[in-house]
py3Dmol code that shows the C-alpha trace and the ligand (Angstrom):
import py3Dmol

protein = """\
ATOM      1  CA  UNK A   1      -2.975  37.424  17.266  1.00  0.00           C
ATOM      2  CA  UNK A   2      -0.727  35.470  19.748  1.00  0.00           C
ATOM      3  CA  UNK A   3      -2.554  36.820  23.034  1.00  0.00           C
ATOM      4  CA  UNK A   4      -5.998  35.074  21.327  1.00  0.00           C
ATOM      5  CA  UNK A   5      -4.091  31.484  21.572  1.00  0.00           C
ATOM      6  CA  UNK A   6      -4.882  29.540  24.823  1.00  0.00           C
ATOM      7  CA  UNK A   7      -2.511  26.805  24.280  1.00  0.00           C
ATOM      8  CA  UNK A   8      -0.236  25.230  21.436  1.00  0.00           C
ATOM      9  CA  UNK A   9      -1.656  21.500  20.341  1.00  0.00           C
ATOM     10  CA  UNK A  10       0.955  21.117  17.325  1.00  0.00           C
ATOM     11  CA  UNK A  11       4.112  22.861  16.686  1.00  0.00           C
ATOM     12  CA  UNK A  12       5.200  23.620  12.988  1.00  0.00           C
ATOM     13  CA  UNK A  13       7.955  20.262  12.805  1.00  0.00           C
ATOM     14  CA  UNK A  14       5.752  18.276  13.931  1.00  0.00           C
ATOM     15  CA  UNK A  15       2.979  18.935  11.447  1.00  0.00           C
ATOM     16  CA  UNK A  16       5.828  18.646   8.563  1.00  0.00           C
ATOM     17  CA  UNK A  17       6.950  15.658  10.345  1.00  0.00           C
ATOM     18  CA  UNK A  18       3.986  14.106  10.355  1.00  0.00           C
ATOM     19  CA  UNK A  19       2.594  15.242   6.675  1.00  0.00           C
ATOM     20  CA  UNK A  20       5.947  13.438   5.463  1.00  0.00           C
ATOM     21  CA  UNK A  21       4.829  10.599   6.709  1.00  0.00           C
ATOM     22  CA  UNK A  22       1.460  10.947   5.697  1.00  0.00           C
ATOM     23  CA  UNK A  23       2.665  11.869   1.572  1.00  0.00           C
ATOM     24  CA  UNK A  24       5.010   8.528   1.988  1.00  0.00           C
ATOM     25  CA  UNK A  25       2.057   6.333   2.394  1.00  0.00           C
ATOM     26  CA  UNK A  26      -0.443   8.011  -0.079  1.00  0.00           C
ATOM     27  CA  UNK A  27       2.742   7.591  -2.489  1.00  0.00           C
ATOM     28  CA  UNK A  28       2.997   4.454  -1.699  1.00  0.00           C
ATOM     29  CA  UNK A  29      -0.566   3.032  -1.943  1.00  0.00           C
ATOM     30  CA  UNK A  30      -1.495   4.986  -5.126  1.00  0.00           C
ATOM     31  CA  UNK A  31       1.805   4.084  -6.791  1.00  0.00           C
ATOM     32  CA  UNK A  32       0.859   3.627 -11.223  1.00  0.00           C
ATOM     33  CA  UNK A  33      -2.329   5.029 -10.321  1.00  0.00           C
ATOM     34  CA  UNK A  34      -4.033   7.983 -11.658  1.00  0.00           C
ATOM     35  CA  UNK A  35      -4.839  10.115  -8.185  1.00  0.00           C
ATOM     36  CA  UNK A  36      -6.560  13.511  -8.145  1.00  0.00           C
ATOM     37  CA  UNK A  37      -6.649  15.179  -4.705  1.00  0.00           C
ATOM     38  CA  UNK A  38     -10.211  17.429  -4.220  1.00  0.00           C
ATOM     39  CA  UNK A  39      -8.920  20.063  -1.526  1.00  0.00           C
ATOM     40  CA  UNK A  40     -11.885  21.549   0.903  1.00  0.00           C
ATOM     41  CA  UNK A  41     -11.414  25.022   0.776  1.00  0.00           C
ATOM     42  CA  UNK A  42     -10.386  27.381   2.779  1.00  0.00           C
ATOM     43  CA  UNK A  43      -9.093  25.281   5.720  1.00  0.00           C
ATOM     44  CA  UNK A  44      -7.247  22.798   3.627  1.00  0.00           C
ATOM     45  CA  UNK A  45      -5.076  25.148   1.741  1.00  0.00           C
ATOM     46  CA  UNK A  46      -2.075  25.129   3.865  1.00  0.00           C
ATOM     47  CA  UNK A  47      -2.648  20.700   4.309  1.00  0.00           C
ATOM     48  CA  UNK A  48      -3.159  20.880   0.593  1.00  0.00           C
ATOM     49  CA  UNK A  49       0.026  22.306  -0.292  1.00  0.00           C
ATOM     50  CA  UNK A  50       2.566  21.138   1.994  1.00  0.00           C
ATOM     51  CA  UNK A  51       1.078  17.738   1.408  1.00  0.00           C
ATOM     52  CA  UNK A  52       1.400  17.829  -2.411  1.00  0.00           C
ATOM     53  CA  UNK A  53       4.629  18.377  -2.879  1.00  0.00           C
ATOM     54  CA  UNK A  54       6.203  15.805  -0.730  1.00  0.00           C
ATOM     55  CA  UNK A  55       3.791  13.173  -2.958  1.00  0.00           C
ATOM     56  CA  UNK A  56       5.945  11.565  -5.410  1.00  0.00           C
ATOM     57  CA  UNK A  57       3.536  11.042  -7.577  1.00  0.00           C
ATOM     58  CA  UNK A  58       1.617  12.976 -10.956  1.00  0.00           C
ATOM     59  CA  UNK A  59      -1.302  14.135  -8.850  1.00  0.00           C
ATOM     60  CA  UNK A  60      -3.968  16.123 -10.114  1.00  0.00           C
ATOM     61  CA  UNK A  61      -5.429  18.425  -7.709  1.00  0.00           C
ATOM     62  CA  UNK A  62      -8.911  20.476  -7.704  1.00  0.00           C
ATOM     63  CA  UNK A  63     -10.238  22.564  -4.909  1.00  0.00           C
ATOM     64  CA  UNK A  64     -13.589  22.808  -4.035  1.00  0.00           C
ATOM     65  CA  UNK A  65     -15.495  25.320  -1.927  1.00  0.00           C
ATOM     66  CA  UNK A  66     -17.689  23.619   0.791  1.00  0.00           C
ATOM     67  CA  UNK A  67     -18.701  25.065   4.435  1.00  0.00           C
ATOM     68  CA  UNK A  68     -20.829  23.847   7.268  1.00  0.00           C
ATOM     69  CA  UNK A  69     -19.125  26.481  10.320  1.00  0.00           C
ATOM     70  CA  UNK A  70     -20.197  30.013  11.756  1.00  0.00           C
ATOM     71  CA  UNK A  71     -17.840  31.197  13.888  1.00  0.00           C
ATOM     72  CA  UNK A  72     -17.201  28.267  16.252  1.00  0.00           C
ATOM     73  CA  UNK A  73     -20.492  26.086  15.817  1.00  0.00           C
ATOM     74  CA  UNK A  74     -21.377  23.693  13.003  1.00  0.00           C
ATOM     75  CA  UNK A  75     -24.954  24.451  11.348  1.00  0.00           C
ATOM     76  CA  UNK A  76     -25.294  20.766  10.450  1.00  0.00           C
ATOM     77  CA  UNK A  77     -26.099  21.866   6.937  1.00  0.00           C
ATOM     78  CA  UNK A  78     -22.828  21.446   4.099  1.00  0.00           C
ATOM     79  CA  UNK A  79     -22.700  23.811   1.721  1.00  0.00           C
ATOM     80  CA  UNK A  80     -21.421  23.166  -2.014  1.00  0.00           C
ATOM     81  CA  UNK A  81     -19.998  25.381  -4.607  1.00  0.00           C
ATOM     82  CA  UNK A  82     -20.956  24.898  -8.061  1.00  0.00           C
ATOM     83  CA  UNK A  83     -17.571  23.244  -8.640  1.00  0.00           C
ATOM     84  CA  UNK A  84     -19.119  20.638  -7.299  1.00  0.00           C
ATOM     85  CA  UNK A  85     -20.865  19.429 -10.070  1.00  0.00           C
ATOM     86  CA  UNK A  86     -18.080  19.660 -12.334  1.00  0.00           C
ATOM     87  CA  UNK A  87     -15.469  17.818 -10.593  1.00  0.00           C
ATOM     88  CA  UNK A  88     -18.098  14.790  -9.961  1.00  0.00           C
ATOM     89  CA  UNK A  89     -18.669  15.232 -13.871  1.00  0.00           C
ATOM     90  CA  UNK A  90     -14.949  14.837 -14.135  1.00  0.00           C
ATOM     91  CA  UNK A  91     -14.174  11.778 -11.944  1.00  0.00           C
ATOM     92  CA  UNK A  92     -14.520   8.812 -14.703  1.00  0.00           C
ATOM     93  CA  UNK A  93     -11.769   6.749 -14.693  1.00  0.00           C
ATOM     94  CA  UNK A  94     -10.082   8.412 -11.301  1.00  0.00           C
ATOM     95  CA  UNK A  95      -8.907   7.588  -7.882  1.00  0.00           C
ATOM     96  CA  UNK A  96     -10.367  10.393  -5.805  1.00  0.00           C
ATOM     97  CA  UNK A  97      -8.909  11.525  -2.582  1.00  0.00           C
ATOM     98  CA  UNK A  98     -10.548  13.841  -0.864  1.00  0.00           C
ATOM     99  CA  UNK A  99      -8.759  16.529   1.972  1.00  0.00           C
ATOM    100  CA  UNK A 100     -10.022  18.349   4.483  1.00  0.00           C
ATOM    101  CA  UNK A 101      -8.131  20.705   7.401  1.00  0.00           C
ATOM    102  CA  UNK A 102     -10.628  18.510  10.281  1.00  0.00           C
ATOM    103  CA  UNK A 103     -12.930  15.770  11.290  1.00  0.00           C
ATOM    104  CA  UNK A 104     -15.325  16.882  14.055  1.00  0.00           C
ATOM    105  CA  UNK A 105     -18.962  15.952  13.192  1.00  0.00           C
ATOM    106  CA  UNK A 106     -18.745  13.492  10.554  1.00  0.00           C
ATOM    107  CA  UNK A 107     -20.853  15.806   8.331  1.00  0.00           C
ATOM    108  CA  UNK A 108     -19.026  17.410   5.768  1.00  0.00           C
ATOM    109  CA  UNK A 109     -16.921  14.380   4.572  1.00  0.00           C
ATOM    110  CA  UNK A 110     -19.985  11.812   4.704  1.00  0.00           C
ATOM    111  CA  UNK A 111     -21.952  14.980   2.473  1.00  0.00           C
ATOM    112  CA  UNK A 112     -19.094  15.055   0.024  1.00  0.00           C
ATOM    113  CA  UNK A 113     -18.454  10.910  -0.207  1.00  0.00           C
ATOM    114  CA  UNK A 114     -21.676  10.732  -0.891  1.00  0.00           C
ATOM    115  CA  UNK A 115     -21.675  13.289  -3.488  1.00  0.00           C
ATOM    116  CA  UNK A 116     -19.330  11.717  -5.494  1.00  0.00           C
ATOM    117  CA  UNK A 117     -20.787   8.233  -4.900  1.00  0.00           C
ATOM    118  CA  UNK A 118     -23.550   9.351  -6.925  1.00  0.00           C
ATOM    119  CA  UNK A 119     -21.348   9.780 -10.137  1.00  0.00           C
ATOM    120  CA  UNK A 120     -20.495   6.742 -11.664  1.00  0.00           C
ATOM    121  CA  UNK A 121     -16.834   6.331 -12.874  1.00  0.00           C
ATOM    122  CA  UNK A 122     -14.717   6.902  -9.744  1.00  0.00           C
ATOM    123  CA  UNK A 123     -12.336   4.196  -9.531  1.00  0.00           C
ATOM    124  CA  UNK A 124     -11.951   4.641  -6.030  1.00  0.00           C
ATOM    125  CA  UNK A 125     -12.861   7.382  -3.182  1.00  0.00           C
ATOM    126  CA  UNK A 126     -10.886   7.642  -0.102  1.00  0.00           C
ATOM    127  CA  UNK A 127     -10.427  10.475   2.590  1.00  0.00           C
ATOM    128  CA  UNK A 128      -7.647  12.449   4.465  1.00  0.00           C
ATOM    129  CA  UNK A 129      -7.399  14.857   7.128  1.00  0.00           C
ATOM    130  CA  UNK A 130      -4.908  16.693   8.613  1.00  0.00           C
ATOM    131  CA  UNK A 131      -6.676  16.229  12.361  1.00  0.00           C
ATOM    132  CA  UNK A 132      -9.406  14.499  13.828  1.00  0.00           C
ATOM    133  CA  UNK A 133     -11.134  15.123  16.852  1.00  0.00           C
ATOM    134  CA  UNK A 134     -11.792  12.186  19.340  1.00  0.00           C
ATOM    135  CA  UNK A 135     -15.618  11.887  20.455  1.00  0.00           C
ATOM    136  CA  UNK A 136     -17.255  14.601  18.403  1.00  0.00           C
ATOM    137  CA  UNK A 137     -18.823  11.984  15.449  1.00  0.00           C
ATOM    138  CA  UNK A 138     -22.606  13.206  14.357  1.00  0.00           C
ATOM    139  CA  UNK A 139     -22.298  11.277  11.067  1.00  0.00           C
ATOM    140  CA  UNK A 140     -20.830   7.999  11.190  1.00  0.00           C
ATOM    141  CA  UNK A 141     -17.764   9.015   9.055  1.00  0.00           C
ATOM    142  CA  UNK A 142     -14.005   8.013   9.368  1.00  0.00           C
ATOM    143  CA  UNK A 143     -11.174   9.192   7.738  1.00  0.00           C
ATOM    144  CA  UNK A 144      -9.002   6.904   5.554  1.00  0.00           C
ATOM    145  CA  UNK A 145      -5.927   8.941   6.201  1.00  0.00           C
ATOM    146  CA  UNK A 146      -5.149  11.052   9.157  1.00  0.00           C
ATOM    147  CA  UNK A 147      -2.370  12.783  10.550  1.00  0.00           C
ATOM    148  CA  UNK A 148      -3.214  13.536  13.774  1.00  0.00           C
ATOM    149  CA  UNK A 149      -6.476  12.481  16.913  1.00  0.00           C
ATOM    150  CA  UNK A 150      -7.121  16.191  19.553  1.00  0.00           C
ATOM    151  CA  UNK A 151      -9.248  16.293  21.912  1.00  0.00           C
ATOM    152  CA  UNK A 152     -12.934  18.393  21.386  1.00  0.00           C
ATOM    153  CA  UNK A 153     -11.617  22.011  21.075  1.00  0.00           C
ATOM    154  CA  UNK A 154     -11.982  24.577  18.781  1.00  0.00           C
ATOM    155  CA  UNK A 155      -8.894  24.901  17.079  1.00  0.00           C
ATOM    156  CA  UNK A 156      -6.896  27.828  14.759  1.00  0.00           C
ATOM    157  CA  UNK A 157      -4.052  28.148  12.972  1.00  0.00           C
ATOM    158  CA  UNK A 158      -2.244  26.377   9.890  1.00  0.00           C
ATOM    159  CA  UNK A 159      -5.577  26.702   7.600  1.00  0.00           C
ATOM    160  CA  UNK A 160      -8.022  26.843  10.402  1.00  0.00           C
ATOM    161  CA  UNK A 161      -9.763  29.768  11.031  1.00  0.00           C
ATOM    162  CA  UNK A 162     -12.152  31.602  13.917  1.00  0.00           C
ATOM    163  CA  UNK A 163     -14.554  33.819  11.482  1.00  0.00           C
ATOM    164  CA  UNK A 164     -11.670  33.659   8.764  1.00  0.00           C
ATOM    165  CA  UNK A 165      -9.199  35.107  10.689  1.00  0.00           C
ATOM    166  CA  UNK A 166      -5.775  32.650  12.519  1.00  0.00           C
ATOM    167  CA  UNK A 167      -5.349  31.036   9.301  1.00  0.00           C
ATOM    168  CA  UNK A 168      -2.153  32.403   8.443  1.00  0.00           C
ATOM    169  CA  UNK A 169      -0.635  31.003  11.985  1.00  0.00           C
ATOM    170  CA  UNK A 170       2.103  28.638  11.453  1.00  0.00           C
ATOM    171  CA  UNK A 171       0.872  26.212  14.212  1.00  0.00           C
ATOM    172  CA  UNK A 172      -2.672  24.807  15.334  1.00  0.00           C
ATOM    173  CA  UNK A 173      -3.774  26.054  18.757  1.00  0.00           C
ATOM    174  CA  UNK A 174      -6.889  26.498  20.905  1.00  0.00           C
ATOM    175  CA  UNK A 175      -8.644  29.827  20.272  1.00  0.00           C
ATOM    176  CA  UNK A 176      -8.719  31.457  24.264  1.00  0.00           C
ATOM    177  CA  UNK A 177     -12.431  31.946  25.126  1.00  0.00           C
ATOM    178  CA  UNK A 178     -12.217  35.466  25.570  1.00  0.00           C
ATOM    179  CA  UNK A 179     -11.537  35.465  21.681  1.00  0.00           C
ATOM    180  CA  UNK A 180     -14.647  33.695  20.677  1.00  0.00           C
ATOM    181  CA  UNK A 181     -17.750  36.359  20.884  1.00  0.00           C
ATOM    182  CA  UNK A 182     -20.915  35.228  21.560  1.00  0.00           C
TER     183      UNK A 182
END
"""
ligand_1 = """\
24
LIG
P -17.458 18.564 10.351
O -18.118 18.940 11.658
O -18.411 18.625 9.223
O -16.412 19.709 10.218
O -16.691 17.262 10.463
C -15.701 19.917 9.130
C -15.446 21.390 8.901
O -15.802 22.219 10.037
C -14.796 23.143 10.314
N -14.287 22.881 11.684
C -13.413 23.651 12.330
N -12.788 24.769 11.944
N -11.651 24.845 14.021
C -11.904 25.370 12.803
O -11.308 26.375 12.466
C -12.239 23.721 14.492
O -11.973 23.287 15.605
C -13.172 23.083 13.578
N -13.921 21.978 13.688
C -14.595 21.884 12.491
C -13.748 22.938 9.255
O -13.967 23.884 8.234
C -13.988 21.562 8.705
O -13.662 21.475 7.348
"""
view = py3Dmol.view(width=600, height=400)
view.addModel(protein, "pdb")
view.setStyle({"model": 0}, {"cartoon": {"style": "trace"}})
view.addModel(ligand_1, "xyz")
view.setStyle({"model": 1}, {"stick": {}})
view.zoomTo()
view.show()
């Protein structure tokens, strides 16, 4: 797996560094209120948990199954899972934060915010991502939370996967071309 990796972008400390930091100020500004985190499976898992429990905080957290990539290409088009439906159902009276692994196009967060837009109740809806990439904005989306700006590469590791594989790596890297098929 480690001859497919071009080049390291973020070594393991510093992605625990910096999702200390990141739990210390969600803590902080959601302090007495009632916050349920919606996780964007699969690449938020490994976000999702090391994020959670540094939050000092009663969170509720939900996962939800969206996807928008093949292989190394957005399709433009985001996907839902019927969970979905039932977590917007569910919102009434709740400060939703949504997570996500990346921001590269824009799309997938500005498809979910506006899903849950639609259902009244929501106290509030904010947004977090582990990394965002500089330049690469097709919906005019920002993050409310992020931990880290990378330049326009396709990256693996720590969630992030090339055709589902790389998750499991404990650091984010760019894929080597030669590992990308056509
Ligand atoms: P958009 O383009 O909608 O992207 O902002 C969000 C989703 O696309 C996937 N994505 C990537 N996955 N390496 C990956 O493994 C990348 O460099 C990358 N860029 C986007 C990811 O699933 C994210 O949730």
């Amino acid at each position: 797996m480690l001859e497919d990796i071009d080049r390291i972008l973020l070594r393991e400390p510093d992605i625990q560094a910096r999702i200390e930091e990141l739990a210390f100020q969600i803590a902080r500004d959601y302090h007495a209120k009632d916050l349920t985190i919606v996780a964007l499976l699969n690449g938020s898992v490994f976000f999702l948990a090391d994020l959670l429990r540094r939050i000092a905080l009663p969170v509720h957290f939900t996962c939800l199954r969206v996807s928008s990539y093949e292989g190394d290409q957005s399709t433009g088009e985001v996907r839902f899972a019927q969970e979905a439906t039932d977590i917007a159902i569910n919102a009434a009276g709740r400060h939703l934060l949504i997570l996500d692994d990346i921001l590269d196009t824009g799309c997938t967060l500005q498809a979910v915010r506006a899903r849950f837009s639609d259902q009244p109740g929501a106290l509030s809806l904010k947004t977090c991502v582990l990394l965002k990439k500089s330049g690469t904005r097709t919906c005019p989306v920002e993050a409310d939370y992020w931990g880290f700006e990378i330049e326009n590469a396709f990256v693996v590791g720590y969630g992030l996967d090339y055709r589902d594989r790389y998750r499991n790596l404990p650091f984010i890297g760019i894929l080597k071309q030669s590992a990308i098929s056509s």
